[in-house]
N, C-alpha and C positions, 0 to 999 in steps of 0.2 A: 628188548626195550619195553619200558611199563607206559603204561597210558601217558602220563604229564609228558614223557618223552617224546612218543610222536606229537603228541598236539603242539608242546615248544618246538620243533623242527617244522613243523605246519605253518605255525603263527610267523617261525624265522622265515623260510619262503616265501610266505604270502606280503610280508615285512619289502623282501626283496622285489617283487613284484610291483609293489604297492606305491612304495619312493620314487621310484620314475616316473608313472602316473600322476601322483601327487604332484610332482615338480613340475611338469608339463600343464597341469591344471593350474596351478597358479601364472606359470609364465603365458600363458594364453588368457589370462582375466589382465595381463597388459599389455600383451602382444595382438593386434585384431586376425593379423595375419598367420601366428602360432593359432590364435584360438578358431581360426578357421581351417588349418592344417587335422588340429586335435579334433575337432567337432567333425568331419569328415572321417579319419580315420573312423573317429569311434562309429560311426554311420554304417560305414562299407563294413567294419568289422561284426556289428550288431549281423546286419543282412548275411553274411558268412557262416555265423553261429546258428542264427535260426535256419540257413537252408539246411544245415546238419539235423539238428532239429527236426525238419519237415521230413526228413530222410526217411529219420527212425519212427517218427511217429505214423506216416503215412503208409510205410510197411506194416504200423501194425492197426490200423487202422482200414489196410484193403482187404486184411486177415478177418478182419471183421465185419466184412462188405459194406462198409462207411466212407470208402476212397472218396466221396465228395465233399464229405465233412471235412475234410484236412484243410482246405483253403483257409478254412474260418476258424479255424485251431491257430494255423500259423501267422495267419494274418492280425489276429487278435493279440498270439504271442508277441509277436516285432511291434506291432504298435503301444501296445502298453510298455514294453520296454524302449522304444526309443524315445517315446513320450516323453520320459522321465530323463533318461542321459543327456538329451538335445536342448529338451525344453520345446518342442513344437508338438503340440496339440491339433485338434480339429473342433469344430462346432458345427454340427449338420440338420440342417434346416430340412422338411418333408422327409424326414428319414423313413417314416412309414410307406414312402413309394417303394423301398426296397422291397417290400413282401409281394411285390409284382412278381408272381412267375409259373409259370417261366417266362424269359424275356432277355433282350438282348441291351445290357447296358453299357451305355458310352459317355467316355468321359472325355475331356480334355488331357491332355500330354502336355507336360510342362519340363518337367526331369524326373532322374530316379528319387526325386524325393515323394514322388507320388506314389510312392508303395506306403504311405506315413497313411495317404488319406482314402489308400484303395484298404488297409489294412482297420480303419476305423468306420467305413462303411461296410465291410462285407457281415454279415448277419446269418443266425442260424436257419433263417426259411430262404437267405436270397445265395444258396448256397451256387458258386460262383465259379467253374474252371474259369481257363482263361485260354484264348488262341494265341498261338505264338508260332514263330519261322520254325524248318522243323533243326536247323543245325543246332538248335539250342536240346535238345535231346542229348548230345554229347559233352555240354556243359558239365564236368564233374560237379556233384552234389547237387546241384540246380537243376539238372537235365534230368536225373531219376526223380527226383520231386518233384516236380511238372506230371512226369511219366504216369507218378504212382497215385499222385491227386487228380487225374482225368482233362491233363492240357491236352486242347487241340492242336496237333504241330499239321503245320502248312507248309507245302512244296511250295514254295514263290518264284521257282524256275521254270514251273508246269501249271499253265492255267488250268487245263486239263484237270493236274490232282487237287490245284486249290478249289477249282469249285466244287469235286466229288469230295472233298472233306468238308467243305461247306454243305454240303446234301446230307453228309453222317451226322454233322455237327447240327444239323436241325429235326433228324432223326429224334436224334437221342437227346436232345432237349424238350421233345416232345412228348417221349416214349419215359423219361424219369422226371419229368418237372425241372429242369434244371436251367438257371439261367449263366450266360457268358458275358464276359470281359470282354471287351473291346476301345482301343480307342482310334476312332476312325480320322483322323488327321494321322493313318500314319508313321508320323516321327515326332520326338519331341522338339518342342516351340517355347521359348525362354524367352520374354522381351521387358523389358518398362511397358510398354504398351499393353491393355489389353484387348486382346484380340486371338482370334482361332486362323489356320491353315485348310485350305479347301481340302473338303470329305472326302474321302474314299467310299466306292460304293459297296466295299466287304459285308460291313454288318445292316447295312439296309437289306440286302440281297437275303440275307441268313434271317432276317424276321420278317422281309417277306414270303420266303417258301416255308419259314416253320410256322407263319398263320400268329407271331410273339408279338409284344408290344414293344417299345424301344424305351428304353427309361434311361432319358438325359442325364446324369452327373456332373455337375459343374464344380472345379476349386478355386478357386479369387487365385489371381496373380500374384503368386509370392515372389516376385523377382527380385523384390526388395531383404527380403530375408534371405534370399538365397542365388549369388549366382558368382563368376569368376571373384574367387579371392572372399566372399563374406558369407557365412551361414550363423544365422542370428537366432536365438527362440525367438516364438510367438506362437500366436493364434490363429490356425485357416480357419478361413469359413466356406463350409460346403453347402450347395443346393440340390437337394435330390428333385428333377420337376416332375409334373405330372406322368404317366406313361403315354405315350402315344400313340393309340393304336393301330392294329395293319390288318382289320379284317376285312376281305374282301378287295386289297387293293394287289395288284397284277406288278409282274418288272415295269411296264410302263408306265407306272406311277412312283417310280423309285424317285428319277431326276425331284420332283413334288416334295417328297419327302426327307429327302436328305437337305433341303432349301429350310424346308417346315423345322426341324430340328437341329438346325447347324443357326439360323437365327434365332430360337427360344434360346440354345445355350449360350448366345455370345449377348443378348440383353443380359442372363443371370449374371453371367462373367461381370461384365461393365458394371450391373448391378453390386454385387458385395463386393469387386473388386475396388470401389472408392472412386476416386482420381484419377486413378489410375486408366484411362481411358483411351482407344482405339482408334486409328485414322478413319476407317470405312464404320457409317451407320448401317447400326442391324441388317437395317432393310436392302442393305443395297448388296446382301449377298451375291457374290459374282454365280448364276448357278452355271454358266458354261466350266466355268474352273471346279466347282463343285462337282460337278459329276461326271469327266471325262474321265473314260474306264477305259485301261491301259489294256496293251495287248497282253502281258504277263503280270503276274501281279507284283512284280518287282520293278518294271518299266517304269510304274511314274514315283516311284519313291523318291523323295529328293536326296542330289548327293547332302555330304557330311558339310554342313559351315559352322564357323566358328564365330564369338562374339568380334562385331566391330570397333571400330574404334570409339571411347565413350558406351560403351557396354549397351548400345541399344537392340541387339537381336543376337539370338544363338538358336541355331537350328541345326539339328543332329540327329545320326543315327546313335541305339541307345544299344550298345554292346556291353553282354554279361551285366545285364539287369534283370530282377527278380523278375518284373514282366518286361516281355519284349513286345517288339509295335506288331500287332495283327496286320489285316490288309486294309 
């Protein structure tokens, strides 16, 4: 077969391919519901391609003793491409906190669409594993990607191994410069409202024995572009805030601190989140519910719920997503 031949047999496949697509892209610009089935699919399937992706690259990438660089390979990959498919962007306000490191940065949890805005803030100096449960280790494709880019996997059935990998994991953020993912609420938290879920004491704990700073992340409340049944483009707006630091402060200054940084983030939130506003003022963080530390670290996780009636709350475990919730 001469050249014109395969590439006509190319172009016809690609043809076949293409027509369904096509057709589904027009009935979804008048179906909301088609175009929120399509615009998900295409979502989950982007995140699919790139853990493949992350696979190949991160084996050749550990080949090269650069295993930390991979984060921000991949996370740059998926986000410049879902950018473009979805239509959802980000706009990041104090971006230059990112070059804080090492340090342990937290963000809010909202869904899996926040690998959109963990993926547009990760940077080549805030070079970033991430902690995650350790069952995602046998996540096909996901789980070796994790593995081979320097996730920390947590026992959360063994207090015992999670704090002795929280001792590694402050080791070796010390010993290479590296800072970690975290988002301390947890689970994800979906509402109209906005507002945050009381902290867990995981990553205070991890930047007060690794001597780090904590540097807040905050994304506006996108519940409105995105929640049962709609996923709309637009614009997040991100707040990277000051770091806030923990030299010299002891575990009995944790409760302090998880209070100090659970209310900077929730003024940013309210701040670029609009309107969109929250029942409890800043100030009146509950810190007894903030900082009651469970016997296991799985113990105070909240179960699995579901959006109510009138879409006002959804609160989840996030199974088989790119990150999973730390402690």
């Amino acid at each position: 077969m001469n050249i014109i031949g395969i590439l006509m047999a190319l172009t016809l496949r690609l043809a076949y391919i293409s027509l369904p697509l096509y057709l589904l892209k027009l009935m979804s610009d008048r179906s909301p519901i088609t175009r929120y089935y399509f615009r998900l699919g295409v979502y989950i399937s982007t995140m699919g391609l790139c853990s493949v992706w992350g696979v190949i690259a991160s084996i050749a990438m550990t080949l090269m003793g650069r295993r930390y660089d991979i984060n921000f390979i991949v996370a740059r990959t998926f986000y410049g491409v879902i950018s473009k498919l979805i239509g959802i962007t980000c706009t990041v306000d104090g971006e230059h906190h990112l070059d804080t490191r090492p340090a342990v940065l937290v963000g809010n949890h909202q869904s899996m669409l926040d690998i959109i805005f963990l993926g547009r803030c990760d940077t080549p100096l805030s070079t970033t594993p991430f902690m995650a449960k350790k069952e995602l280790v046998w996540t096909p494709l996901l789980g070796q990607y994790m593995l081979l880019s320097g996730a920390v996997f947590v026992d959360r059935s063994s207090n015992k191994n999670a704090v002795a990998a929280l001792a590694a994991a402050g080791a070796d953020m010390k010993t290479r410069g590296i800072s970690l993912w975290m988002f301390p609420e947890g689970t994800r938290h979906s509402s109209k409202e906005s507002d945050l879920l009381p902290f867990k004491k995981g990553a205070f704990h991890l930047a007060v024995q690794a001597g780090v700073p904590i540097v807040p992340i905050v994304c506006e409340n996108y519940w409105e572009l995105y929640h049962s049944g709609v996923l709309e483009p637009g614009n997040l707006k991100i707040k990277v805030l000051p770091p806030i630091p923990t030299d010299g402060l002891t575990t009995a200054d944790i409760p302090d601190l998880i209070t100090r940084t659970r209310d900077a983030m929730l003024v940013a939130l309210r701040e670029i989140s609009g309107d969109r506003i929250g029942s409890d003022a800043a100030g009146s963080t509950p810190a007894a519910s903030a900082i009651e530390l469970p016997e296991t670290p799985t113990a105070s996780l909240p179960g699995e719920s579901r959006e109510v009636s009138g879409g006002e709350t959804e609160a989840s475990e996030d199974e088989g997503v790119l990150v999973d919730r730390p402690l």
